[in-house]
MDAnalysis code that builds the backbone (N, CA, C; Angstrom):
import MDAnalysis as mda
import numpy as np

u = mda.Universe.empty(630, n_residues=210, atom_resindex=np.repeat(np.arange(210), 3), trajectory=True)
u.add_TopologyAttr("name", ["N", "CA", "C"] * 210)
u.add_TopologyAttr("resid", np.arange(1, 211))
u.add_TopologyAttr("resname", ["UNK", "UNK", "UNK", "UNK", "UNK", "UNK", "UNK", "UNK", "UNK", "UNK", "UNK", "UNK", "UNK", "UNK", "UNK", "UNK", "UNK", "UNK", "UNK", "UNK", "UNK", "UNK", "UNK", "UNK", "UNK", "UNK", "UNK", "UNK", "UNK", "UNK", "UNK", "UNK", "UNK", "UNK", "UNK", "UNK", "UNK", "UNK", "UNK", "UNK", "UNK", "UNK", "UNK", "UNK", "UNK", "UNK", "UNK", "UNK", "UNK", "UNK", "UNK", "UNK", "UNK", "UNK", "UNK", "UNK", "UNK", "UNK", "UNK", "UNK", "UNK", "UNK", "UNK", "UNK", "UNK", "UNK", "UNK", "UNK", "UNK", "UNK", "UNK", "UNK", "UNK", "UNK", "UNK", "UNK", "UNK", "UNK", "UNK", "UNK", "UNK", "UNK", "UNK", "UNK", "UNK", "UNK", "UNK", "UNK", "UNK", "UNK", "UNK", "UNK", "UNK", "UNK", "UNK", "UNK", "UNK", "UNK", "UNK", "UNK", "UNK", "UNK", "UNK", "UNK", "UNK", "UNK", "UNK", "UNK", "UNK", "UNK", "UNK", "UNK", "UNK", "UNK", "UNK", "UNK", "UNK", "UNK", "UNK", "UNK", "UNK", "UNK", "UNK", "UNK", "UNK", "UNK", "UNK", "UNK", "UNK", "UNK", "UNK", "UNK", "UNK", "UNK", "UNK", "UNK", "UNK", "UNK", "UNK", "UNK", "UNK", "UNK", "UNK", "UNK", "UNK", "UNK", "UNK", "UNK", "UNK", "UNK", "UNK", "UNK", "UNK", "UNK", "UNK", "UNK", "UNK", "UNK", "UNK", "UNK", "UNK", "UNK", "UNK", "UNK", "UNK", "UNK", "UNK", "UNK", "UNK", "UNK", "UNK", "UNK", "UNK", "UNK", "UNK", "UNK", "UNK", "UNK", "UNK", "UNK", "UNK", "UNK", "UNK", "UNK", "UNK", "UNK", "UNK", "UNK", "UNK", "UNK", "UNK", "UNK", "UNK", "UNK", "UNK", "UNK", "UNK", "UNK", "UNK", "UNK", "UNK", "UNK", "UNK", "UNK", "UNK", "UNK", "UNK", "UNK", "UNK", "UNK"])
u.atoms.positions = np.array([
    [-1.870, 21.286, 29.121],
    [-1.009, 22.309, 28.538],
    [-1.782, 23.049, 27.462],
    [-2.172, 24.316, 27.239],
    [-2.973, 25.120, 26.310],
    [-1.738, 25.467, 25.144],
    [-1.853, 25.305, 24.100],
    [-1.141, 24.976, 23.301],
    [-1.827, 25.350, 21.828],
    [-1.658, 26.193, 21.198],
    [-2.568, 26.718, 19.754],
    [-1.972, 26.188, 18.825],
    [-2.564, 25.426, 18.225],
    [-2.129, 24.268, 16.806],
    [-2.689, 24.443, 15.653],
    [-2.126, 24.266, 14.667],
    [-2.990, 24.608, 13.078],
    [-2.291, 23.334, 12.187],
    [-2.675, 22.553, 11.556],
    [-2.304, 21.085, 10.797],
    [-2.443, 21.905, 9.310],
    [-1.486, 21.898, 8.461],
    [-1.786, 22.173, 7.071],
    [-1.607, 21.344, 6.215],
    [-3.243, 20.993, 5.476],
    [-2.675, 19.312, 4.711],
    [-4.217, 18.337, 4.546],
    [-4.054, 17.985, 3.699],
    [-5.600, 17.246, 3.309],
    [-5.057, 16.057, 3.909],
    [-6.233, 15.299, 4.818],
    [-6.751, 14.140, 5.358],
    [-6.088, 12.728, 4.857],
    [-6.000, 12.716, 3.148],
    [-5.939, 11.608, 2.603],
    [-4.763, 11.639, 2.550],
    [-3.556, 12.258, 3.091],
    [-2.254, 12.252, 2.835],
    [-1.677, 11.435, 4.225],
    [-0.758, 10.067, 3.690],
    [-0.446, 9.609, 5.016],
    [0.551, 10.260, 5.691],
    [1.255, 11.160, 5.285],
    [2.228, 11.596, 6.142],
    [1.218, 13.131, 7.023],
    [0.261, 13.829, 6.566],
    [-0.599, 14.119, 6.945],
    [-1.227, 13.141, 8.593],
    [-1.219, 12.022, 7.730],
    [-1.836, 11.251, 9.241],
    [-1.111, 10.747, 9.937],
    [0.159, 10.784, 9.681],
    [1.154, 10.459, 10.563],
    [0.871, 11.395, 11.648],
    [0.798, 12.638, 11.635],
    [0.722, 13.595, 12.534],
    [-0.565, 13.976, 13.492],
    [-1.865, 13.648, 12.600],
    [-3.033, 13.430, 13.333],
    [-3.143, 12.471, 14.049],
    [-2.611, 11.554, 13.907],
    [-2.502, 10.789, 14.910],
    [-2.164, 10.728, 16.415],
    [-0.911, 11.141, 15.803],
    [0.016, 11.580, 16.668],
    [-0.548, 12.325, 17.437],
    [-1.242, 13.216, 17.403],
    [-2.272, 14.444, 17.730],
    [-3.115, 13.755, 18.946],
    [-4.123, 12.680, 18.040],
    [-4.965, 12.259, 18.824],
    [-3.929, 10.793, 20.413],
    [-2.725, 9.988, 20.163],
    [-2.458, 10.086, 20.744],
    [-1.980, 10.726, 21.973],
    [-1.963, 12.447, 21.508],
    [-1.645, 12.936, 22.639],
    [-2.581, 13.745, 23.677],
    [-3.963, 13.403, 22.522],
    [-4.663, 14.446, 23.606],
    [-4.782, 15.533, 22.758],
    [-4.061, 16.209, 22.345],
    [-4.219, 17.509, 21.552],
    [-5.222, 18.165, 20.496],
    [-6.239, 19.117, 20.682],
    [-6.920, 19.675, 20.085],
    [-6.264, 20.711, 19.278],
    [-6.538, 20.619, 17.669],
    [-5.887, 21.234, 16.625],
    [-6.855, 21.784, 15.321],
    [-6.425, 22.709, 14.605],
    [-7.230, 23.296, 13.840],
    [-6.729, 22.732, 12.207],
    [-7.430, 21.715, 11.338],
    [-6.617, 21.567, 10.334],
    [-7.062, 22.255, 9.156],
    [-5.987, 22.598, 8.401],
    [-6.845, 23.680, 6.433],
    [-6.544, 22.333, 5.998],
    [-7.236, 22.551, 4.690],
    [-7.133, 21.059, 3.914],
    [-6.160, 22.387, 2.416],
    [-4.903, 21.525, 2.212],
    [-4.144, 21.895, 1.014],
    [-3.876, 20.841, 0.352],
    [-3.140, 20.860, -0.705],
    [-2.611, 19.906, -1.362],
    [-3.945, 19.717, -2.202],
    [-3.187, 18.312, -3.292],
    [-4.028, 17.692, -4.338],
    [-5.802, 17.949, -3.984],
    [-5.869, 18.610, -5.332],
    [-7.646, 18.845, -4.896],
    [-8.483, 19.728, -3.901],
    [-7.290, 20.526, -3.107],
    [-7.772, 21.595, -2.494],
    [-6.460, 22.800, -2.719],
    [-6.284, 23.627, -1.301],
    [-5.533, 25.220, -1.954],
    [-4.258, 24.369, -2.572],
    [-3.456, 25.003, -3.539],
    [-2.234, 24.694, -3.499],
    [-1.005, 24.675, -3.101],
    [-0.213, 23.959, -3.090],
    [0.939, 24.342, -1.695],
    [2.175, 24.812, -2.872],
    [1.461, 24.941, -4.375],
    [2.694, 25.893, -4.869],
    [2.433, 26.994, -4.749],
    [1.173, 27.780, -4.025],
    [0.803, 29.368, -4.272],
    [2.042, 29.942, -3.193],
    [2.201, 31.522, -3.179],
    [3.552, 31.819, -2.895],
    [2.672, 32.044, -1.050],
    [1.407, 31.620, -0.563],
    [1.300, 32.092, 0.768],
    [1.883, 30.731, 1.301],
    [1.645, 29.774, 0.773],
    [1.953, 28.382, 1.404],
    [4.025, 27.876, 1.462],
    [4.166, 28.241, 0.278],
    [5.396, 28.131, 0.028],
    [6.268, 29.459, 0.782],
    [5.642, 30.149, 1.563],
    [6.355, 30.691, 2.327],
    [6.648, 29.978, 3.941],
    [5.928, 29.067, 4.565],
    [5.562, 28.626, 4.913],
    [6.202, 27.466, 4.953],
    [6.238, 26.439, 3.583],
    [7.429, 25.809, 3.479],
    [8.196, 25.528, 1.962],
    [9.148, 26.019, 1.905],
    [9.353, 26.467, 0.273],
    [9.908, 24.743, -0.171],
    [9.526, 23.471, 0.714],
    [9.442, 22.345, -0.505],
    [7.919, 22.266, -1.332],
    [7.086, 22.814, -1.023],
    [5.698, 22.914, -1.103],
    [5.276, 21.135, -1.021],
    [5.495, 20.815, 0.124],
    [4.376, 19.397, 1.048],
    [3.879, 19.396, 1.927],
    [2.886, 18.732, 2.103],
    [2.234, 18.596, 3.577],
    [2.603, 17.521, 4.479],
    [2.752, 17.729, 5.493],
    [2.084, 18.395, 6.849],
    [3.028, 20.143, 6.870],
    [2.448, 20.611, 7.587],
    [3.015, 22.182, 7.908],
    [2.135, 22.756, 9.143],
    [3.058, 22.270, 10.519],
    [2.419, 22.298, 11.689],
    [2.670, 23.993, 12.084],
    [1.668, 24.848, 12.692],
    [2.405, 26.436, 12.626],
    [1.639, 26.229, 14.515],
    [2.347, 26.844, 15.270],
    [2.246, 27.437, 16.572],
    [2.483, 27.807, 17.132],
    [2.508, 27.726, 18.843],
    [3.245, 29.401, 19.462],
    [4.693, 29.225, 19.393],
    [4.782, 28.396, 19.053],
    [6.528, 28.308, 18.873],
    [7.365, 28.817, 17.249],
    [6.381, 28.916, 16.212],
    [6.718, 28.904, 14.794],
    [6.166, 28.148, 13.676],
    [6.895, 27.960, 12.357],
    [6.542, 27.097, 11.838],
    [7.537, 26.056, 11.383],
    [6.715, 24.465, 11.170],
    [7.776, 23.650, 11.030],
    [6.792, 22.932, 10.409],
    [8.002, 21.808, 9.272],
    [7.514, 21.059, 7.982],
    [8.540, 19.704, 8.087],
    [7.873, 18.772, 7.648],
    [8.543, 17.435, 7.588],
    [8.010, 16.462, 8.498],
    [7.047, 15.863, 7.918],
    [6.446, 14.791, 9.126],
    [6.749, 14.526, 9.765],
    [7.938, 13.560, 9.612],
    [8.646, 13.042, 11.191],
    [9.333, 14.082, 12.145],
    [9.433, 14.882, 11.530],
    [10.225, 15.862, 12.498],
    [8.764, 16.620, 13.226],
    [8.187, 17.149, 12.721],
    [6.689, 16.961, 13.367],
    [5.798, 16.550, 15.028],
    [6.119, 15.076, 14.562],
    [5.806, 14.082, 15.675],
    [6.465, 13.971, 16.580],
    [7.870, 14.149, 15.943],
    [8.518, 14.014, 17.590],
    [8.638, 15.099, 18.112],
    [8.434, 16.169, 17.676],
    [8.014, 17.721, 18.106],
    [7.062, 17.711, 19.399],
    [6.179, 17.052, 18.795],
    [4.915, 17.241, 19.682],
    [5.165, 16.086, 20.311],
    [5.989, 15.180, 20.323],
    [5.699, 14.108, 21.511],
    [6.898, 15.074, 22.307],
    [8.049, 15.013, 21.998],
    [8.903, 15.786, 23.087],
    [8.122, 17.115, 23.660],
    [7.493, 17.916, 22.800],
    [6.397, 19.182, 23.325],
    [5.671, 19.058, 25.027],
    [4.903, 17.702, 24.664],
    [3.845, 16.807, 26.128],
    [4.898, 16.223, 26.605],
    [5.614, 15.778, 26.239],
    [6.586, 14.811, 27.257],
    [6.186, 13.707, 27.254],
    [5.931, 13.148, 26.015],
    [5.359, 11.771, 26.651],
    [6.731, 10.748, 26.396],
    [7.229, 10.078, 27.109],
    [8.188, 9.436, 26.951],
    [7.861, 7.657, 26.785],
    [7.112, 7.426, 26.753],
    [6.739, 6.207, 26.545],
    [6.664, 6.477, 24.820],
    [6.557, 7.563, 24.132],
    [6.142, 6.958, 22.925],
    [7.616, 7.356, 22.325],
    [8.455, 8.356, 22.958],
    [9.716, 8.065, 22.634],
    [10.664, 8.704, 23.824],
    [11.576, 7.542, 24.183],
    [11.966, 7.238, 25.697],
    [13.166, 8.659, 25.518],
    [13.360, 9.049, 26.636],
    [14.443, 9.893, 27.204],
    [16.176, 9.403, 27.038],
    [15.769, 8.200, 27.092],
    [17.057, 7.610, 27.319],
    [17.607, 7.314, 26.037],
    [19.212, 7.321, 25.619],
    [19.661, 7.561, 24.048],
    [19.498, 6.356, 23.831],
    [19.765, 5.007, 24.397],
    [19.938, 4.269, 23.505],
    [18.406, 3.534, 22.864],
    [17.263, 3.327, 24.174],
    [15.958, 3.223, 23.392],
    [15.574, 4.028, 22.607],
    [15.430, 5.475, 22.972],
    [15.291, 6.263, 22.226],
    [15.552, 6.506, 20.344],
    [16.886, 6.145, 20.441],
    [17.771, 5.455, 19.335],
    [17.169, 4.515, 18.368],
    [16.394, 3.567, 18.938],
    [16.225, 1.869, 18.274],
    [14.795, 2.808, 17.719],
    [13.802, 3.626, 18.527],
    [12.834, 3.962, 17.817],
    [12.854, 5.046, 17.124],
    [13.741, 5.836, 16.717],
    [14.293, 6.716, 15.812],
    [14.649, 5.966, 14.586],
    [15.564, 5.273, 14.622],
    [16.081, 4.246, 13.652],
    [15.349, 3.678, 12.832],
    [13.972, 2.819, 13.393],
    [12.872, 2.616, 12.267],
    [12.406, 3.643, 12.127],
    [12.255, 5.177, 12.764],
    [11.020, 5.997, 12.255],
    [11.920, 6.326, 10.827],
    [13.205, 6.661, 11.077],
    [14.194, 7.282, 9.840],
    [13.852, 5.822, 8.442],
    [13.917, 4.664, 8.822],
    [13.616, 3.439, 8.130],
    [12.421, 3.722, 7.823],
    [11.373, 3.999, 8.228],
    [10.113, 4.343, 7.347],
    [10.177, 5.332, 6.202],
    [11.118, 6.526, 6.540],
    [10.752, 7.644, 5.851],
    [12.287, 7.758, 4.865],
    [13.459, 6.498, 4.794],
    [14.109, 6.703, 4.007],
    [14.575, 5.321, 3.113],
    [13.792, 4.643, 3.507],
    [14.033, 3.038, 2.913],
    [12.415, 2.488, 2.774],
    [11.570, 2.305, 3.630],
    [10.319, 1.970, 3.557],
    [9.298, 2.698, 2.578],
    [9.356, 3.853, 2.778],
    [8.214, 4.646, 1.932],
    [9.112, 4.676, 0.682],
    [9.764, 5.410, -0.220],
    [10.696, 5.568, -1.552],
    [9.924, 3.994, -1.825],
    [10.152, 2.833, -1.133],
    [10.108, 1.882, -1.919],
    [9.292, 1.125, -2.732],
    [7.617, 2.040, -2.322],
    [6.520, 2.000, -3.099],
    [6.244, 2.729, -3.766],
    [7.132, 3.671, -4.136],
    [6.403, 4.917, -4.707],
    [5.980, 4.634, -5.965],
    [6.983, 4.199, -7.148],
    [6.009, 3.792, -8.449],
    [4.988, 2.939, -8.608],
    [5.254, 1.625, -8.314],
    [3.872, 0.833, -7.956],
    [2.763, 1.433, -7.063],
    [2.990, 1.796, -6.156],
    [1.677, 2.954, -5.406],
    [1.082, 3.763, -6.341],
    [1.838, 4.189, -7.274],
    [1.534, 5.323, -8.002],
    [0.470, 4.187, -9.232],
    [1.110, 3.586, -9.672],
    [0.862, 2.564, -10.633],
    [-0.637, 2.004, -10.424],
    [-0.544, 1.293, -9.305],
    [-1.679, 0.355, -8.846],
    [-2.921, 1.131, -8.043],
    [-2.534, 1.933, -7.504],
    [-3.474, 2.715, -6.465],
    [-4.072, 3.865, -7.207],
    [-2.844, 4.691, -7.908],
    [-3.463, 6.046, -8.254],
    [-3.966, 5.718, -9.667],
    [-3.714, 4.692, -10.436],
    [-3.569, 5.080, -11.819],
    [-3.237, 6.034, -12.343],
    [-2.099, 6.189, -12.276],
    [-1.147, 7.172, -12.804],
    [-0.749, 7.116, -14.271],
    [-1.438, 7.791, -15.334],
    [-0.700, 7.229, -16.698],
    [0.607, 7.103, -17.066],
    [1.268, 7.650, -15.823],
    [3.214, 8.200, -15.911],
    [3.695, 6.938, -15.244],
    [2.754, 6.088, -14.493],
    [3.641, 4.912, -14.369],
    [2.833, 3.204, -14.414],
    [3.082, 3.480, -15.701],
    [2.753, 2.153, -16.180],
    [3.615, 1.319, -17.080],
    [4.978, 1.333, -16.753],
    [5.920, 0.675, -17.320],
    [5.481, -0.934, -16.480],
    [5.455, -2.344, -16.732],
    [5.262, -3.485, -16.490],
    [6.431, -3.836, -15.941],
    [7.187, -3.745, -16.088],
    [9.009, -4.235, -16.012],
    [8.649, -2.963, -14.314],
    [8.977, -1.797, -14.224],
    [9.020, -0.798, -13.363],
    [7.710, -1.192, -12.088],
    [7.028, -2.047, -12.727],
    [5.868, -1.967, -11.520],
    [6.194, -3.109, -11.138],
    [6.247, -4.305, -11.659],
    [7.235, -5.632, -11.170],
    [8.463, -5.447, -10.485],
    [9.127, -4.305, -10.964],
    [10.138, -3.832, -9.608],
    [9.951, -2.982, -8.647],
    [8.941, -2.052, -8.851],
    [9.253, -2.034, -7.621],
    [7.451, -2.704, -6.530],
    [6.957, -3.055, -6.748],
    [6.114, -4.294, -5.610],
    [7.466, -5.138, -5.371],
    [8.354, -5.810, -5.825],
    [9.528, -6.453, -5.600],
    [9.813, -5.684, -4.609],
    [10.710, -4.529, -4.385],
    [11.002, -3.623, -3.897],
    [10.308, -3.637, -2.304],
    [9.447, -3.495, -2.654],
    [7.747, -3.253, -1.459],
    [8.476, -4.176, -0.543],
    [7.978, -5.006, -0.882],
    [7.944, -6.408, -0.227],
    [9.131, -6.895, 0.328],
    [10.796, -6.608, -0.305],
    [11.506, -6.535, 0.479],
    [11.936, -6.211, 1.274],
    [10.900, -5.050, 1.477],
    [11.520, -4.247, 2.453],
    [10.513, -4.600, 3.597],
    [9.200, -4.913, 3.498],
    [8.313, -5.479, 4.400],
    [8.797, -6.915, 4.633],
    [9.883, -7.457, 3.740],
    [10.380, -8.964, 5.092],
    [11.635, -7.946, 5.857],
    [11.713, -7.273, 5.620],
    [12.883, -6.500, 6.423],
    [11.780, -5.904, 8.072],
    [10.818, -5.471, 8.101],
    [9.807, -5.662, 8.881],
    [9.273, -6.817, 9.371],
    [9.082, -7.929, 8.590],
    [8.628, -8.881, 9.153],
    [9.954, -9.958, 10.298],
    [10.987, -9.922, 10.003],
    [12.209, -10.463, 10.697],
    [12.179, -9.789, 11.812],
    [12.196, -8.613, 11.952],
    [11.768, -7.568, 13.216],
    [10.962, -7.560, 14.364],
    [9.654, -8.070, 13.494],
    [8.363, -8.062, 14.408],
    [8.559, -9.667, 14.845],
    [9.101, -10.422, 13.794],
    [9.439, -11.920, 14.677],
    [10.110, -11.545, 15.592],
    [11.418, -11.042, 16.107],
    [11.991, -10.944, 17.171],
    [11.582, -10.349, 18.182],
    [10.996, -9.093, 17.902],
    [10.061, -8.531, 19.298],
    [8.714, -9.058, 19.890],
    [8.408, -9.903, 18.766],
    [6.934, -10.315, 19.057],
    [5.751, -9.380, 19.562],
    [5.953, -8.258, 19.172],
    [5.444, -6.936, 19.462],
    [4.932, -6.284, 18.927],
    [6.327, -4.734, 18.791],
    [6.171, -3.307, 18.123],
    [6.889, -3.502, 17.770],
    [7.139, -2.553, 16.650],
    [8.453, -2.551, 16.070],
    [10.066, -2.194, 16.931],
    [9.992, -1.208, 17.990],
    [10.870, -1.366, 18.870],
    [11.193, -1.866, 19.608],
    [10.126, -2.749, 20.245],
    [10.340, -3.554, 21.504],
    [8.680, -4.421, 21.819],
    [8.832, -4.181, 22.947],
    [7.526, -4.530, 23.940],
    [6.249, -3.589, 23.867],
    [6.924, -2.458, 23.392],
    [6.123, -1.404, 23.607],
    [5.539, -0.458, 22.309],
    [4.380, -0.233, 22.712],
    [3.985, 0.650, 21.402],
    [4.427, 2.454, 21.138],
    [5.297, 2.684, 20.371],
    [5.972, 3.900, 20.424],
    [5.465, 4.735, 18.942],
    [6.520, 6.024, 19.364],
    [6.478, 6.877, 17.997],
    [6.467, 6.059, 16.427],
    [7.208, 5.164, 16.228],
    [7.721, 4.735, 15.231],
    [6.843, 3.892, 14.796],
    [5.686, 3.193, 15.541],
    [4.449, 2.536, 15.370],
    [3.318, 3.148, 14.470],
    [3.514, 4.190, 14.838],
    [2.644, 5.195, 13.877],
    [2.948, 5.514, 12.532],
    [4.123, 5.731, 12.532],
    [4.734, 5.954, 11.245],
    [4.919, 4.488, 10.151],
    [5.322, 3.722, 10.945],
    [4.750, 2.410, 10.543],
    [3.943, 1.362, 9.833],
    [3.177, 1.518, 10.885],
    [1.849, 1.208, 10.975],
    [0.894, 1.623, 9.651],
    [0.687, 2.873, 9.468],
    [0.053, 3.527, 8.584],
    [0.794, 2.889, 6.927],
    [1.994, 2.804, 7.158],
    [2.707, 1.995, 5.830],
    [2.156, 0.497, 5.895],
    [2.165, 0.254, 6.833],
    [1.657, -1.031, 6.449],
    [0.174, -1.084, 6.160],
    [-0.418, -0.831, 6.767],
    [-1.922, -0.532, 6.318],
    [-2.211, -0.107, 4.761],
    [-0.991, 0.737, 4.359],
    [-1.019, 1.171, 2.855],
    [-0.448, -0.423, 1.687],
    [0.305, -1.005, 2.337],
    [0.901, -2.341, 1.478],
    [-0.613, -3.536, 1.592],
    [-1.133, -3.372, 2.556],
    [-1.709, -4.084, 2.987],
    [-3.257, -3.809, 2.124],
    [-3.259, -2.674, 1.367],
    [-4.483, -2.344, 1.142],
    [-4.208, -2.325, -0.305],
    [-3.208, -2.199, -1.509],
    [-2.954, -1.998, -2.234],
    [-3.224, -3.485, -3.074],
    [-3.660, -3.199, -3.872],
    [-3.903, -4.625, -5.193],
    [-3.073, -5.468, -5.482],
    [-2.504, -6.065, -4.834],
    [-1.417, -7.135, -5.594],
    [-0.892, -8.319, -4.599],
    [-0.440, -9.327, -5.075],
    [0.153, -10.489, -4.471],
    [0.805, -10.112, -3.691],
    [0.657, -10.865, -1.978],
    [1.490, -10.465, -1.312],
    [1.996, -11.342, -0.866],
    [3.571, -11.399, -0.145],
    [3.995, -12.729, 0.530],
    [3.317, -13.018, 2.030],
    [3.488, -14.406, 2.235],
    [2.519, -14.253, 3.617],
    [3.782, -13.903, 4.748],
    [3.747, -13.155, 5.303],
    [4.262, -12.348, 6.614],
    [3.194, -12.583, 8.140],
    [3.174, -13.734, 8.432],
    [2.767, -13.753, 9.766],
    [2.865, -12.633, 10.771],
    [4.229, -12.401, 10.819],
    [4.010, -11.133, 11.979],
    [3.997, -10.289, 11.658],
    [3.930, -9.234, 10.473],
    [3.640, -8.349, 9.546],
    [1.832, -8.116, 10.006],
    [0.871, -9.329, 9.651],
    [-0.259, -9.932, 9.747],
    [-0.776, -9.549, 11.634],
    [0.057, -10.524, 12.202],
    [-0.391, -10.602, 13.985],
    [-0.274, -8.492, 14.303],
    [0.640, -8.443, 13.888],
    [0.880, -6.696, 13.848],
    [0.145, -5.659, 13.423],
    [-0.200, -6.246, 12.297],
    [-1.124, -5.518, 11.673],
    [-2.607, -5.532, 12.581],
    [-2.923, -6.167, 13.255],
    [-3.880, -6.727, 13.779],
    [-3.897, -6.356, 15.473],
    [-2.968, -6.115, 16.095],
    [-2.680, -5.264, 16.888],
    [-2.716, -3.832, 16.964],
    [-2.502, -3.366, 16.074],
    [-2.769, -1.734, 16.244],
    [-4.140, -1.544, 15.590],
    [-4.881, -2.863, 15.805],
    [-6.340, -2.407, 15.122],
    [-6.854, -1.783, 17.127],
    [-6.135, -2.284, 17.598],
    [-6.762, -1.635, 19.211],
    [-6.576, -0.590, 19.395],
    [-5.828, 0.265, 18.744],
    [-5.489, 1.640, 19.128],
    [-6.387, 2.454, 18.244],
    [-7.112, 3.078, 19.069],
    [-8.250, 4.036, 18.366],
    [-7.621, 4.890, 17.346],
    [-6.164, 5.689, 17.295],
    [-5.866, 6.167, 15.889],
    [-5.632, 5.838, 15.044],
    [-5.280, 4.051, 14.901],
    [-5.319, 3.354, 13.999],
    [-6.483, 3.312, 12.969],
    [-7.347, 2.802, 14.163],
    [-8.840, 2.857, 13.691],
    [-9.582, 4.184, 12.502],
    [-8.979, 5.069, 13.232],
    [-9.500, 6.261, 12.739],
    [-8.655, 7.192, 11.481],
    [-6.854, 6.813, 11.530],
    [-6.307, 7.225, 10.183],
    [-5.845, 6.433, 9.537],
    [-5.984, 5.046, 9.553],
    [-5.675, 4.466, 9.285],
    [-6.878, 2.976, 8.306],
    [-7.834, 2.432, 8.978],
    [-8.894, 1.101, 8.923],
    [-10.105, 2.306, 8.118],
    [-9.997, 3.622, 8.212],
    [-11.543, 4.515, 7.930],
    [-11.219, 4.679, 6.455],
    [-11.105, 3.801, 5.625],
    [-11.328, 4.396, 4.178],
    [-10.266, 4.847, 3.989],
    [-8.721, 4.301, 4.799],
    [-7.642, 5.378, 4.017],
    [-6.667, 4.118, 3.253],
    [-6.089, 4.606, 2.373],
    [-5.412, 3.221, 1.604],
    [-3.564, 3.977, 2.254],
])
């Protein structure tokens, strides 16, 4: 399918690589600008036209433009049709929607100060009490993942490796890389260790990205 793509968004951003990924799962050749932190800004008024929350990703092609990672991915997986990475049918379809929305409205929020804290050194968040809550936080929500991956013995949806793996995946790779005590999560661990086979793992994920 010939298809003209443009990625707007620096590399080191995981919701950024949520979508390159996604990309390289599908085959798709794309043109990316690097914005955000440390390159153009996404408050100047060409970008924020573009998308007036000023964040990245900001996918533009023959169809328009569109912003919001997850909405993104499943763009371009429904785009190719690939239905294995998210099924046709409502109710599978459903179960891997459900964690992708769980990544991006319970999973991610739940590192944000400690990420900020431990990773970025952020001088704005170094409250002790606030970083003890939220790694607390983290971690509850990764046994909320780990109970999951015990039952499927898998992916996070099933048997199978889908959309929501990606989105995932890349979070865990980020808990997993971050400085601090972690609880032991066996299948969190066996999982983690599984999507080391998938070459976009490898590549936005294991290459130097936290």
């Amino acid at each position: 399918m010939g298809h003209s793509l443009k990625i707007l968004g620096r590399a080191s951003s995981i919701n950024v690589r949520k979508v390159l990924w996604t990309c390289q799962e599908l085959g798709i050749d794309y043109v990316r600008e690097d914005w955000g932190i440390g390159f153009k800004p996404t408050q100047s008024a060409e970008f924020l036209a573009l998308n007036p929350n000023a964040q990245v990703p900001v996918l533009i092609d023959d169809h328009g433009v569109l912003w919001e990672s997850n909405t993104i991915c499943r763009y371009l997986v429904n785009l190719y049709q690939r239905h294995d990475l998210l099924p046709l049918e409502p109710a599978p379809r459903a179960r891997v929607e459900q964690w992708m929305d769980w990544q991006a409205t319970e999973l991610n929020p739940s590192w944000g100060y400690a990420f900020q804290a431990l990773v970025r050194n952020s001088p704005d968040h170094q409250d002790p009490q606030r970083i003890k809550a939220g790694v607390q936080a983290w971690h509850d929500k990764m046994g909320l993942l780990e109970q999951q991956l015990a039952k499927t013995g898998a992916y996070v949806a099933g048997d199978e490796f889908t959309l929501a793996d990606i989105l995932i995946g890349l979070s865990v790779h980020r808990w997993q890389m971050t400085p601090m005590e972690r609880p032991s999560y066996p299948a969190v661990a066996a999982y983690y260790q599984r999507l080391g086979q998938h070459a976009g793992f490898k590549t936005f994920a294991l290459d130097g990205h936290d």
